[in-house]
Structure formats: C-alpha cells, structure tokens
TIRO-2110 file (N, C-alpha, C; in Angstrom, 1 decimal):
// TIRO-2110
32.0, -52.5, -19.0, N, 1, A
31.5, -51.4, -19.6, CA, 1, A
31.0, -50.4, -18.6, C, 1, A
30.0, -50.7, -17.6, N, 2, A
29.7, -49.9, -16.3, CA, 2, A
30.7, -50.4, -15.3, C, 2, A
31.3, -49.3, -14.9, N, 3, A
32.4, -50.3, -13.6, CA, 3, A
32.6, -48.9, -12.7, C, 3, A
32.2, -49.3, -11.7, N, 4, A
32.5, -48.6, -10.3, CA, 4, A
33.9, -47.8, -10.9, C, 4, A
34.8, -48.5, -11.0, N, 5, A
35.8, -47.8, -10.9, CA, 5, A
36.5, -46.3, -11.8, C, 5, A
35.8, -46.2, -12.6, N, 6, A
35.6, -45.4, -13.7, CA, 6, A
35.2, -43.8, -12.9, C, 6, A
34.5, -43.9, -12.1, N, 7, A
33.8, -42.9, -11.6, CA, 7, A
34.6, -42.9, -9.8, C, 7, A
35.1, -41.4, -10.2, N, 8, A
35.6, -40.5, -8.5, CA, 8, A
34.6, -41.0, -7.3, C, 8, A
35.5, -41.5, -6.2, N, 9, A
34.7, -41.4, -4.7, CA, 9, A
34.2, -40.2, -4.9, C, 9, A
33.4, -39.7, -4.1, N, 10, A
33.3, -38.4, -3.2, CA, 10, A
33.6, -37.8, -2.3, C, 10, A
34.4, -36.9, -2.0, N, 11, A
35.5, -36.8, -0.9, CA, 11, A
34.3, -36.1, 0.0, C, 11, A
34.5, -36.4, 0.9, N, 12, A
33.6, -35.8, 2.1, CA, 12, A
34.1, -34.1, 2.5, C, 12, A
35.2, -34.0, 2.4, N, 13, A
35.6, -32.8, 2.8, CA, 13, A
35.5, -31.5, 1.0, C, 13, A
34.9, -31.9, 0.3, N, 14, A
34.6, -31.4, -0.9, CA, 14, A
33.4, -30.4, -1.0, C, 14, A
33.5, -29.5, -1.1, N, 15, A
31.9, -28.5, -1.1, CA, 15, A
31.1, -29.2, -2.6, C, 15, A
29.2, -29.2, -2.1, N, 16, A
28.9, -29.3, -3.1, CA, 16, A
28.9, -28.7, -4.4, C, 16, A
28.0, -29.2, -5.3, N, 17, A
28.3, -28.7, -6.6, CA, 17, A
27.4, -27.9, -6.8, C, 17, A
27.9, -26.9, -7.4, N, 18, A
27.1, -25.4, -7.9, CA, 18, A
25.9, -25.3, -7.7, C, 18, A
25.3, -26.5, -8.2, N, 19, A
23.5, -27.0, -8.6, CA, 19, A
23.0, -26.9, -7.1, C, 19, A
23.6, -27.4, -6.3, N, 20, A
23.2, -27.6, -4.8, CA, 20, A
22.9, -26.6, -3.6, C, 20, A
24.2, -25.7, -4.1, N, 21, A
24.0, -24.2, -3.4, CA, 21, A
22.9, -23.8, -3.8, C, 21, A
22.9, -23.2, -5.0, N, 22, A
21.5, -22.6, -4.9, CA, 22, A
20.1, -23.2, -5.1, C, 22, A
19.9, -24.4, -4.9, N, 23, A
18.9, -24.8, -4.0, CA, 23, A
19.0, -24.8, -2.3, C, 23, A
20.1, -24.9, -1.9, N, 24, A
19.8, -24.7, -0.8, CA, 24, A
19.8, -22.8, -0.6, C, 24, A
20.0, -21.8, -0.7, N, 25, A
19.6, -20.9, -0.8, CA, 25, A
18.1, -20.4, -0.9, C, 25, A
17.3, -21.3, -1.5, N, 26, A
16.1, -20.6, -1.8, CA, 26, A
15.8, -21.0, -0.6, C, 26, A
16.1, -22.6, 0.3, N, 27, A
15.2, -22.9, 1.3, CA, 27, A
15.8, -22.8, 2.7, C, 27, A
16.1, -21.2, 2.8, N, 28, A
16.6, -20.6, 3.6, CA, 28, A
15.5, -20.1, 5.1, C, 28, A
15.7, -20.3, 5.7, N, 29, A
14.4, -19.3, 6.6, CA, 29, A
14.2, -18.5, 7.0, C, 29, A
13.2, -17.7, 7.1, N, 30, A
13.0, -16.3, 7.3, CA, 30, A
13.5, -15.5, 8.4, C, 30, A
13.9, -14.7, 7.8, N, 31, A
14.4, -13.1, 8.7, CA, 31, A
13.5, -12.9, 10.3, C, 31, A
13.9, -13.3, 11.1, N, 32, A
12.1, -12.8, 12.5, CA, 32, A
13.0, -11.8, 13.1, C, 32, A
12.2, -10.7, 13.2, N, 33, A
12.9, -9.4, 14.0, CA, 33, A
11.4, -9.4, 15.0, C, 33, A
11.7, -9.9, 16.2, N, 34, A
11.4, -10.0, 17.4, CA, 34, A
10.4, -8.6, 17.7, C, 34, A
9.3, -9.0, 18.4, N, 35, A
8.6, -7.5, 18.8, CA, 35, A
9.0, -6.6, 20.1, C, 35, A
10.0, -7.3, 20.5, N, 36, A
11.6, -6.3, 21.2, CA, 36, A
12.0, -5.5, 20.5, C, 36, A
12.5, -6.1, 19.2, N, 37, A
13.1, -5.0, 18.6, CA, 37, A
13.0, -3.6, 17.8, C, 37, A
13.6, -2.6, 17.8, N, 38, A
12.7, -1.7, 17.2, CA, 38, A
14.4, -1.1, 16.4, C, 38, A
13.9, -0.8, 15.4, N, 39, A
14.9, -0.5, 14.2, CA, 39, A
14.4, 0.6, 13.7, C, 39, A
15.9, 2.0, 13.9, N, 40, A
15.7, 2.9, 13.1, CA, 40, A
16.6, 2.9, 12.0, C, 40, A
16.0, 3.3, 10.9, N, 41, A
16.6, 2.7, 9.7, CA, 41, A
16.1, 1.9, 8.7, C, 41, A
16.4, 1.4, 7.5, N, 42, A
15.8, 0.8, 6.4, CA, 42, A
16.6, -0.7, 6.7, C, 42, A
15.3, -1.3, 6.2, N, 43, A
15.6, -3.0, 5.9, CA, 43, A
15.9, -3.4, 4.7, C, 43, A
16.7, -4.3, 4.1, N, 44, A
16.3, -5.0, 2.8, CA, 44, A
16.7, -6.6, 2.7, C, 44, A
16.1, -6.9, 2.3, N, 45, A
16.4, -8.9, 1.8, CA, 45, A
15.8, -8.9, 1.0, C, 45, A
16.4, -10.1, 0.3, N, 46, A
15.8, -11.1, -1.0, CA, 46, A
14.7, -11.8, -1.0, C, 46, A
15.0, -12.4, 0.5, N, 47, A
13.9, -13.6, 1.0, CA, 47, A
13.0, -13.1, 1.8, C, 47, A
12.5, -13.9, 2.9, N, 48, A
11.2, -13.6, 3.4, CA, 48, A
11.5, -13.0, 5.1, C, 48, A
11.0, -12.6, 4.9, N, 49, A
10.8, -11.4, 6.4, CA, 49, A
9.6, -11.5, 7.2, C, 49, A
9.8, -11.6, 8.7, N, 50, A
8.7, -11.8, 9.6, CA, 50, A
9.0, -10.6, 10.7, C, 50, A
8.2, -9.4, 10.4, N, 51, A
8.7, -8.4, 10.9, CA, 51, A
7.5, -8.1, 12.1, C, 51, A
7.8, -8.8, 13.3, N, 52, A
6.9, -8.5, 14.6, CA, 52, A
6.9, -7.4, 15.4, C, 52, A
8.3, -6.2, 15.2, N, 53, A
9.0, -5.2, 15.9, CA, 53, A
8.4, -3.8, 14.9, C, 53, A
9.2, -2.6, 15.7, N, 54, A
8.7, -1.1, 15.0, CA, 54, A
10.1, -1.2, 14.2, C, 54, A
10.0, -0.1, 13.2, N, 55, A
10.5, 0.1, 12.3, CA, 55, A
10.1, 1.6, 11.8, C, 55, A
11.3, 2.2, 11.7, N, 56, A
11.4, 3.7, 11.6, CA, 56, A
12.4, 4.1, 10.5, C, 56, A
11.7, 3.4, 9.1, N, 57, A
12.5, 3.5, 8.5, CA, 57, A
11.7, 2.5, 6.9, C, 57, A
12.6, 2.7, 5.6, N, 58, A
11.9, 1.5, 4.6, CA, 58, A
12.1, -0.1, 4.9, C, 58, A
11.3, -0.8, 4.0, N, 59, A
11.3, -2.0, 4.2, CA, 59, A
11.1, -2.6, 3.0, C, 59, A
12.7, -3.3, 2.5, N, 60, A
12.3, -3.9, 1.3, CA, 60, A
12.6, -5.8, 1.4, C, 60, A
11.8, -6.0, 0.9, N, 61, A
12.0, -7.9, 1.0, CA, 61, A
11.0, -8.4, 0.0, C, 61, A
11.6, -9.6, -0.2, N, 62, A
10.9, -10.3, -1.5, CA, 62, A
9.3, -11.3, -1.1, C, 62, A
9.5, -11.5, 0.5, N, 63, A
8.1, -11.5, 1.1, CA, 63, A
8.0, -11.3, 2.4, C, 63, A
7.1, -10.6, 2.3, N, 64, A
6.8, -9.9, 4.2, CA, 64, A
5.7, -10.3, 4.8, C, 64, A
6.0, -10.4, 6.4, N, 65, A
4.8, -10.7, 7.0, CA, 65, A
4.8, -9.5, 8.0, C, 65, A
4.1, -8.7, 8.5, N, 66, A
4.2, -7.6, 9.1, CA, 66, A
3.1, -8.4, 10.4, C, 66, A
3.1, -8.6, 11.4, N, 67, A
2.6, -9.3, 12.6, CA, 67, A
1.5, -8.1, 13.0, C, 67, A
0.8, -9.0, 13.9, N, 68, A
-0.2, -7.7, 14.9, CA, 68, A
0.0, -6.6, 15.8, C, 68, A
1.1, -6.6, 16.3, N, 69, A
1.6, -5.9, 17.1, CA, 69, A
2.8, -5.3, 16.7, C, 69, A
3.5, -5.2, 15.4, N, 70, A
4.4, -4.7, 14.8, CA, 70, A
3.9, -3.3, 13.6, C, 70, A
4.6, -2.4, 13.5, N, 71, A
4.4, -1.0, 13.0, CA, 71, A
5.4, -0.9, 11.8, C, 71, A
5.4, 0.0, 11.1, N, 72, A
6.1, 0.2, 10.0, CA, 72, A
5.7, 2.0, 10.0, C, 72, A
6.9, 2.6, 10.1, N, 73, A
6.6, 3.9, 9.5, CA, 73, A
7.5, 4.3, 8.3, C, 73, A
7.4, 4.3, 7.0, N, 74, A
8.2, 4.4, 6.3, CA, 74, A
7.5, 3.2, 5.2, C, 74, A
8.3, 3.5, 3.6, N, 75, A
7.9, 3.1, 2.5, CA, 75, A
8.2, 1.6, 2.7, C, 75, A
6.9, 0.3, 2.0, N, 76, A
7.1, -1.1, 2.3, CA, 76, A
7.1, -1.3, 0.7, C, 76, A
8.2, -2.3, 0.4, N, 77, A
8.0, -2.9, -1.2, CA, 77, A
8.5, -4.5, -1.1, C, 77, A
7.8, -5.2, -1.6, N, 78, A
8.1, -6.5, -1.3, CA, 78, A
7.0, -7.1, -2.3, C, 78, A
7.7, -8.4, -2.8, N, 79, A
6.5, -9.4, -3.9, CA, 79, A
5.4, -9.5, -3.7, C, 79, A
5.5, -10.0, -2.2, N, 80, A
4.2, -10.2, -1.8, CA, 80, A
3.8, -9.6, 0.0, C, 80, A
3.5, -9.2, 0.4, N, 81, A
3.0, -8.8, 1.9, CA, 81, A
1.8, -8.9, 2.1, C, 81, A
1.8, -9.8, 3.6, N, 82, A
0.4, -9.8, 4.4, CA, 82, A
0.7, -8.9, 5.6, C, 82, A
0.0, -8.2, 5.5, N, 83, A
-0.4, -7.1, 7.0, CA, 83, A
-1.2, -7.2, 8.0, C, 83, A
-0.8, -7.9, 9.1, N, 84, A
-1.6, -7.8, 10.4, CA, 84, A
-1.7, -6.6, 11.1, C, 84, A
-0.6, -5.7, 11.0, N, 85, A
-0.3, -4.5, 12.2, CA, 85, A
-0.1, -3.2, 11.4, C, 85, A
0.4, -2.6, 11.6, N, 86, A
0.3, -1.1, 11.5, CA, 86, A
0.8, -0.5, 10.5, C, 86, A
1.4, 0.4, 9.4, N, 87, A
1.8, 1.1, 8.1, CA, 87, A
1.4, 2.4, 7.8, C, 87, A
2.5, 3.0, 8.3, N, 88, A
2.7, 4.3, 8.2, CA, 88, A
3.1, 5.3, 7.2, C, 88, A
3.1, 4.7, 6.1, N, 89, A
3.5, 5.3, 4.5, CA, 89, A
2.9, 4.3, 3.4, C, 89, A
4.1, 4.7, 2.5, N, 90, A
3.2, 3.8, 0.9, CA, 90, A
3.6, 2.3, 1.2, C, 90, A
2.7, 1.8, -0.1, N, 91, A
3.2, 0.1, 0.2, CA, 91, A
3.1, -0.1, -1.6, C, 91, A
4.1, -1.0, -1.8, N, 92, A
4.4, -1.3, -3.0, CA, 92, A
4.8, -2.9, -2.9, C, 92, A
3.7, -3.9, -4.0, N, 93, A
3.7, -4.9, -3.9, CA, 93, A
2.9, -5.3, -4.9, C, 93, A
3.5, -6.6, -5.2, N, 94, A
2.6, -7.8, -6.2, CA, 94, A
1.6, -8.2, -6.1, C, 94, A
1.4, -8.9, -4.6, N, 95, A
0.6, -9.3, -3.6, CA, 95, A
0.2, -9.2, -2.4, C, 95, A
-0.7, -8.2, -2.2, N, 96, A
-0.8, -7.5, -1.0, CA, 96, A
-2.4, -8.4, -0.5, C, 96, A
-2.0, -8.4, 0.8, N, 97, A
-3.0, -9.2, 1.6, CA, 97, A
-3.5, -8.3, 3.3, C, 97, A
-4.1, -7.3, 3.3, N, 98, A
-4.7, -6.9, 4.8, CA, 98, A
-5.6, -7.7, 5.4, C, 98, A
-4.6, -8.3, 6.6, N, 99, A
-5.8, -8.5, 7.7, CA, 99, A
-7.1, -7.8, 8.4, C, 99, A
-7.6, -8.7, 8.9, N, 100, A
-8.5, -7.9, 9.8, CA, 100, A
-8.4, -7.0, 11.0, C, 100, A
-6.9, -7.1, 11.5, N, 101, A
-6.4, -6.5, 12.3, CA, 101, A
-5.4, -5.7, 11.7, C, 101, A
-5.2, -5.2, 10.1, N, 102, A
-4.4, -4.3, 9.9, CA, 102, A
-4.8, -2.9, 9.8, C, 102, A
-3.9, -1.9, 9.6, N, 103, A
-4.4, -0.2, 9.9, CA, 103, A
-3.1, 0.0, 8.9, C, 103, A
-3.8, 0.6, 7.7, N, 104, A
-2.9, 1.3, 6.9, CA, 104, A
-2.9, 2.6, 6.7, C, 104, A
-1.9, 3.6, 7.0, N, 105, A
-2.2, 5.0, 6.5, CA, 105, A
-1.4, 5.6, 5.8, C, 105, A
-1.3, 5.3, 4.0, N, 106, A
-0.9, 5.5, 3.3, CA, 106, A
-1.5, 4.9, 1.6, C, 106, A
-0.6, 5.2, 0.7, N, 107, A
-1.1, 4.9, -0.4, CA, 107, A
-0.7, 3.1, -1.1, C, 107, A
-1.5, 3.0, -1.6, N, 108, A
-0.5, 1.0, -1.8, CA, 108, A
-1.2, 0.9, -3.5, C, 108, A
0.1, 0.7, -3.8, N, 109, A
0.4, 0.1, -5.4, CA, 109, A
0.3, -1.1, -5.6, C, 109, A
-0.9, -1.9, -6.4, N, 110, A
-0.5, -3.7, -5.6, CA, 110, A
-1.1, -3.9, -7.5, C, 110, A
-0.6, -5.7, -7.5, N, 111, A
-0.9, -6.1, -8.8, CA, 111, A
-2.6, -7.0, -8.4, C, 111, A
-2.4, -7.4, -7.1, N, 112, A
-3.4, -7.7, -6.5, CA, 112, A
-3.8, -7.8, -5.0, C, 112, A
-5.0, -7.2, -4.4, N, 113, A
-5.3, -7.0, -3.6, CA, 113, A
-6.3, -7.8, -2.6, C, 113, A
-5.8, -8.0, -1.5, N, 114, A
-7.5, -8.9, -0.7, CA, 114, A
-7.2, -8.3, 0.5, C, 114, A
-8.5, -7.8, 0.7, N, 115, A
-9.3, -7.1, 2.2, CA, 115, A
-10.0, -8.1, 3.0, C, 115, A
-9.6, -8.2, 4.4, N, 116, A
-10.3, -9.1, 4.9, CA, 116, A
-11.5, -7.7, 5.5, C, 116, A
-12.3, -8.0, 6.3, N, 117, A
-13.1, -7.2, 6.9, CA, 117, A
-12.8, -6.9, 8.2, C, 117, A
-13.0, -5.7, 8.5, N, 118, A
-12.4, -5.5, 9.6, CA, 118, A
-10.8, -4.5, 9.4, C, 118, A
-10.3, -4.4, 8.0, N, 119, A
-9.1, -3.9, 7.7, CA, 119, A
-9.2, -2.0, 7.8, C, 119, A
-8.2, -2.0, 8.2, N, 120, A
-8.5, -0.5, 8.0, CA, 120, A
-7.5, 0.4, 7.1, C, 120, A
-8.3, 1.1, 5.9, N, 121, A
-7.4, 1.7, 4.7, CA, 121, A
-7.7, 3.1, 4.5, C, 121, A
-6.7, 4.2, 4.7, N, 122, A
-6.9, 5.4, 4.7, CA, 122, A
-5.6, 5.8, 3.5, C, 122, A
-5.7, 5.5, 2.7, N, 123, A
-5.2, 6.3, 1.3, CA, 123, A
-5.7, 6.3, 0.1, C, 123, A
-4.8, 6.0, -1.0, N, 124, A
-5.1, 5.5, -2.1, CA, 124, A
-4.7, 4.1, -2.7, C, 124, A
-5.4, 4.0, -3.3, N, 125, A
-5.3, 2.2, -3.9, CA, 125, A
-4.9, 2.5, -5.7, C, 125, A
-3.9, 1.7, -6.1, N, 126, A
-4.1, 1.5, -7.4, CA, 126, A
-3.4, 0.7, -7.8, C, 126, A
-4.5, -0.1, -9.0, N, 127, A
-3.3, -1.4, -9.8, CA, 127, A
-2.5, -1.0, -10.7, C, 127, A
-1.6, -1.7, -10.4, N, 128, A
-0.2, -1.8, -11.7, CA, 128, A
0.2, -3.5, -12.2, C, 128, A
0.8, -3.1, -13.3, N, 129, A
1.4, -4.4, -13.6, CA, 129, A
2.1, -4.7, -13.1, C, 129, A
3.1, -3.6, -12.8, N, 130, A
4.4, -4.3, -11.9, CA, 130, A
4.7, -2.7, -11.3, C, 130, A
3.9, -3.1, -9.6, N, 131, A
3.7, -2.1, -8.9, CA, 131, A
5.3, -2.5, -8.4, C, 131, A
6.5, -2.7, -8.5, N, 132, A
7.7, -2.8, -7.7, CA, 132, A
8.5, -1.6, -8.1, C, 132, A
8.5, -1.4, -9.5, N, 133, A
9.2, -0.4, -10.5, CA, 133, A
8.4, 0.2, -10.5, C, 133, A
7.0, 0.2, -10.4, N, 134, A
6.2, 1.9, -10.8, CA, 134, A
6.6, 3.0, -9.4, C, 134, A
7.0, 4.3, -9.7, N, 135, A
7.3, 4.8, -8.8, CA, 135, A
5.8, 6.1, -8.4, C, 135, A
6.0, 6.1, -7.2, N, 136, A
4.9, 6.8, -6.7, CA, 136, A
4.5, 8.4, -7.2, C, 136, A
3.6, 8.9, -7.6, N, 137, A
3.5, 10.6, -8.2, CA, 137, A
4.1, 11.2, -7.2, C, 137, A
4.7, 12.2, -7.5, N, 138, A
5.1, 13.4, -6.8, CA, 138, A
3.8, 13.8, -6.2, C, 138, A
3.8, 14.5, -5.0, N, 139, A
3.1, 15.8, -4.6, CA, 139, A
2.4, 14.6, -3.1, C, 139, A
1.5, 15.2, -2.6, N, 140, A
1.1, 14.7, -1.0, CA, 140, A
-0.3, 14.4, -1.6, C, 140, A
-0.4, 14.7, -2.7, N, 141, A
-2.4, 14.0, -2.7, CA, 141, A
-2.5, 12.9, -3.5, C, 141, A
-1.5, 11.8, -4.0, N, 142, A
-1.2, 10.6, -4.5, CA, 142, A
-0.9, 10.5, -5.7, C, 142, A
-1.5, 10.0, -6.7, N, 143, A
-1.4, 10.3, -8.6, CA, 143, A
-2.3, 11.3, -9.1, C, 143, A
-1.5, 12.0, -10.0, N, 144, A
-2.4, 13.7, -10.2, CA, 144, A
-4.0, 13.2, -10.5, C, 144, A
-4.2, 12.0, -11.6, N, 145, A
-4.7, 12.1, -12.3, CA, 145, A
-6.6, 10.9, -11.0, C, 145, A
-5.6, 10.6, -10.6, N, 146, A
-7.0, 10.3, -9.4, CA, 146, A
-6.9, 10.9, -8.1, C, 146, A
-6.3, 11.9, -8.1, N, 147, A
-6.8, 13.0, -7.2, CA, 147, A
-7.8, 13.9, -7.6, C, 147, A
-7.9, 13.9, -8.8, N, 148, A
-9.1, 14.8, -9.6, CA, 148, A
-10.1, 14.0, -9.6, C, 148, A
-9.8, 12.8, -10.0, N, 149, A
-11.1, 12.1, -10.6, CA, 149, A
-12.0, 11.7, -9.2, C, 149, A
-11.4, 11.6, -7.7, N, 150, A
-11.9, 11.3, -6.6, CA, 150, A
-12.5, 12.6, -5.6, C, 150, A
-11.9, 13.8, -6.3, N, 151, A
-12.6, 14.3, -5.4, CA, 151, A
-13.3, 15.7, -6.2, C, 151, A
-15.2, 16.0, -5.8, N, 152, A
-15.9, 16.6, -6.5, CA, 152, A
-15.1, 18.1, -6.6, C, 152, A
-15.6, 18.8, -7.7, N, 153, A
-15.2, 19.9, -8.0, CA, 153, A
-16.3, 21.1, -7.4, C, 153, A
-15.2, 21.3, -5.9, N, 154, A
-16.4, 22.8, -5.3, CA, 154, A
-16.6, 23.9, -6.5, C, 154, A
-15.9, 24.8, -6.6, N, 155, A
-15.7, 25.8, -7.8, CA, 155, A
-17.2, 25.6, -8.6, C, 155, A
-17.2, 24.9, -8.9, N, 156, A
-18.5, 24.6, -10.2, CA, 156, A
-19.7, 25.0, -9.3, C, 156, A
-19.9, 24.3, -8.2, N, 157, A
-21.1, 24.7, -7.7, CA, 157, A
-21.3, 25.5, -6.8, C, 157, A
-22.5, 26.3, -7.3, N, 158, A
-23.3, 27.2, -7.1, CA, 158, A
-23.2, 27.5, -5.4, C, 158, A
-23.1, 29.5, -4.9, N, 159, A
-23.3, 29.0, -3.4, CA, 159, A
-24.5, 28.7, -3.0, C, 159, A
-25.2, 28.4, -2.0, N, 160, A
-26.5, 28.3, -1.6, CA, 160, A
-27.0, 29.1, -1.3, C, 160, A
-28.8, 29.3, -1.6, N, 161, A
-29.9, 30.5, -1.4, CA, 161, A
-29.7, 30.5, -0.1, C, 161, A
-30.3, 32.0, 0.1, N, 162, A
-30.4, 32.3, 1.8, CA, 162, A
-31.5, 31.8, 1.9, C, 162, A
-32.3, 31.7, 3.0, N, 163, A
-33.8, 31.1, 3.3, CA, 163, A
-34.6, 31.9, 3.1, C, 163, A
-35.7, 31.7, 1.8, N, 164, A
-36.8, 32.8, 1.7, CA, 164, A
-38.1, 31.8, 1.6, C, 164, A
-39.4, 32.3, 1.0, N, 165, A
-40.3, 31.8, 0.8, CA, 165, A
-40.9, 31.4, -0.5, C, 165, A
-40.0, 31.1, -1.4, N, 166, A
-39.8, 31.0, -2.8, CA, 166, A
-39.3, 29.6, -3.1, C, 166, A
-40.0, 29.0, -3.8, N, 167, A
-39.8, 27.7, -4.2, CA, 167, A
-38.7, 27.0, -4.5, C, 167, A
-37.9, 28.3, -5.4, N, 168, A
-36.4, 27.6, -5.8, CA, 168, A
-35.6, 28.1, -4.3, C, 168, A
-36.0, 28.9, -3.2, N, 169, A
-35.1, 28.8, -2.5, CA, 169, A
-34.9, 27.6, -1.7, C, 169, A
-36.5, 27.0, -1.6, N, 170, A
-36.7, 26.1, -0.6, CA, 170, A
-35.9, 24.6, -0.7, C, 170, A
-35.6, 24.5, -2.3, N, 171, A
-35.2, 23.5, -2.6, CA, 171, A
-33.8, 23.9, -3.2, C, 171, A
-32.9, 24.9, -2.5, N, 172, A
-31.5, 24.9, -2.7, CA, 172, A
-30.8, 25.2, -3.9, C, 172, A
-32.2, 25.5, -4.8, N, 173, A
-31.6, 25.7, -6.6, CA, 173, A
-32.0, 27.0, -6.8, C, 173, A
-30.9, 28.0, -7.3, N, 174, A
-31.1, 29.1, -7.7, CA, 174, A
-30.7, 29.3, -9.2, C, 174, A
-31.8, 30.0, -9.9, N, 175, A
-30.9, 29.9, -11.4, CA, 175, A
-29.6, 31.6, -11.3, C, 175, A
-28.9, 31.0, -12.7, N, 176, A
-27.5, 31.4, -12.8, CA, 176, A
-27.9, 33.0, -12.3, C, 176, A
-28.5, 33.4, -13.6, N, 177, A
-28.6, 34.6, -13.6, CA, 177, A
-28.7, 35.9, -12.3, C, 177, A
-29.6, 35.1, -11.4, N, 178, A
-29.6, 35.7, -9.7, CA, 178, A
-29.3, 35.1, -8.9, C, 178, A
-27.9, 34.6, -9.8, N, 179, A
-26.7, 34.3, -8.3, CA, 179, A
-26.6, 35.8, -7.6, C, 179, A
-26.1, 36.4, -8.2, N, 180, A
-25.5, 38.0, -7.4, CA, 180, A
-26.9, 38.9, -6.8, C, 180, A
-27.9, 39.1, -7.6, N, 181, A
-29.3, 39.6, -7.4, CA, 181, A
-29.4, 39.4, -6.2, C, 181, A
-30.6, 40.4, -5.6, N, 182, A
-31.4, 40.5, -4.5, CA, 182, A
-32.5, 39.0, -4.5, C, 182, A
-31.7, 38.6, -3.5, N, 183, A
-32.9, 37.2, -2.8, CA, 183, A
-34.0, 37.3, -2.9, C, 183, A
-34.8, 38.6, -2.3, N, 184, A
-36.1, 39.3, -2.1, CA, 184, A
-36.9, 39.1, -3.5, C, 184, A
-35.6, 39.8, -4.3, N, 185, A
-36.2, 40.9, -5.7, CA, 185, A
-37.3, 39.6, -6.4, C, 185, A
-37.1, 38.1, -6.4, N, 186, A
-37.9, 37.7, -7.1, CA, 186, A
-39.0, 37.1, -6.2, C, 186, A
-39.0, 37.0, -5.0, N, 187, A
-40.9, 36.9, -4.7, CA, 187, A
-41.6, 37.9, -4.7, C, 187, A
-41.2, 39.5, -5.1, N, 188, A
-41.6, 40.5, -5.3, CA, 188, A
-42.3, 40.5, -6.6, C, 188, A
-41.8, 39.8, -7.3, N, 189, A
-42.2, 39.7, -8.8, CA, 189, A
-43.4, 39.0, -9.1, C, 189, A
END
C-alpha cells in the first residue's frame, strides 16, 4: 500500500518547486551601497536597503536603513525607515524611526513615529493611514490645511503703541477705536 516505489526520485539537476522560490526570495539580503558610493539618480527595491553613501536623487524600498554618515537629498518612501544620517526632502513611510544622530529637512508622512533624543526635525509631521499612497500637498509650505492651523495670524493683530505715559500704552493694548488717533490726544483727556 505505501511503497517507495510509487513515488519519483528526485533528480538533482531539477529546479525547485514553485513553493520554494518564493521563500527563498523573501530571505534575500539586503542592498549595502557602501559610504564610497555616491549615486546621482533614483533608487528603488522591494526589499531592504542599507544605504551608507550620498544620494542625489529618490529613494524607494520596502525597508531602509539610511547609516550615520550617509545623506539623501531627494523624496524617501519605504515600509519602514530608520534614519541615522542626513534627509534632504520628504519622507514617506509606515514606520519611521529617527536616531539620535539623524537631521531631517523636510516634511515626513508616517503611520508611526519614534524620536530618539537628540534627533533633529525641521519640517512638517503628519499621520496617515497609509502614508505610501497619500501624496504630498502642492505648494512649498506642506498641507494647506496645517499651514494655517500652525502658524498665528499677523493681520488680526493690532500694531503696537508708541511709548507714552498712559496705562494702556504701557502695557501694549490699545483700544480699536484709536488705532489711527493721536497717541498724545488721550493723556490729554
């Protein structure tokens, strides 16, 4: 009923079976572009990237390690990235992780975020669900809608009293009515 013979040798010279490729696929190893190297131009992979070199150009990969001594000028999108070194545009990710030794100057789209101390972040920050597809606002001051909400509204306020000997000058509040009026006119009164 069970008999050896029933069932094919295995030819050695036979590629494995479908199932096997793509496991070995996933356990591929990572991309290292050397801190020699310096690339002008865009990157992209599936897998994981160990990017120690400059880079003058995008960067897309399914996970990135950006080293301490390695730069990026140009858009980063990847599942997940940890940043040791340098970023010179936006960053778009699932999983974003700044070192203590990273310097970012740009905006970053993340599903989640960890700051070590010591990080340094000069843009905007915002969560998405799926920061990989959300695409960035038009214009140079980030998303319309928290560029307003971040920064106070000059216009509305009042300019400041010249220095007189009048109470409301002293303390920087003038009422509406003698905005335009003579400074003077009311300790005269």
């Amino acid at each position: 009923m069970f008999n050896k013979k029933d069932a094919p040798a295995p030819d050695a010279a036979s590629p494995p079976p479908p199932a096997k490729r793509s496991a070995m696929k996933s356990n591929k190893a990572p991309s290292i572009l050397s801190a020699d190297l310096t690339i002008v131009g865009s990157i992209s992979s599936e897998g994981e990237v160990q990017l120690d070199g400059n880079v003058e150009g995008d960067v897309r990969a399914g996970s990135l390690t950006i080293g301490e001594e390695a730069s990026v000028k140009g858009e980063v999108i990847a599942e997940s990235i940890v940043v040791r070194g340098r970023i010179e545009g936006s960053l778009r990710a699932r999983q974003v992780q700044l070192a203590s030794t990273a310097r970012i100057e740009g905006d970053i789209v993340h599903s989640t975020l960890a700051v070590e101390s010591g990080a340094f972040f000069d843009g905007h920050c915002r969560r998405s669900s799926d920061p990989i597809s959300d695409k960035p606002a038009t214009g140079s001051g980030g998303s319309a809608s928290g560029a307003s909400a971040d920064k106070p509204k000059v216009a509305s306020v009042p300019p400041a009293a010249p220095p007189s000997s009048s109470s409301a000058a002293s303390t920087g509040a003038r009422p509406a009515a003698a905005a335009n009026a003579d400074p003077f006119a009311s300790s005269k009164a």
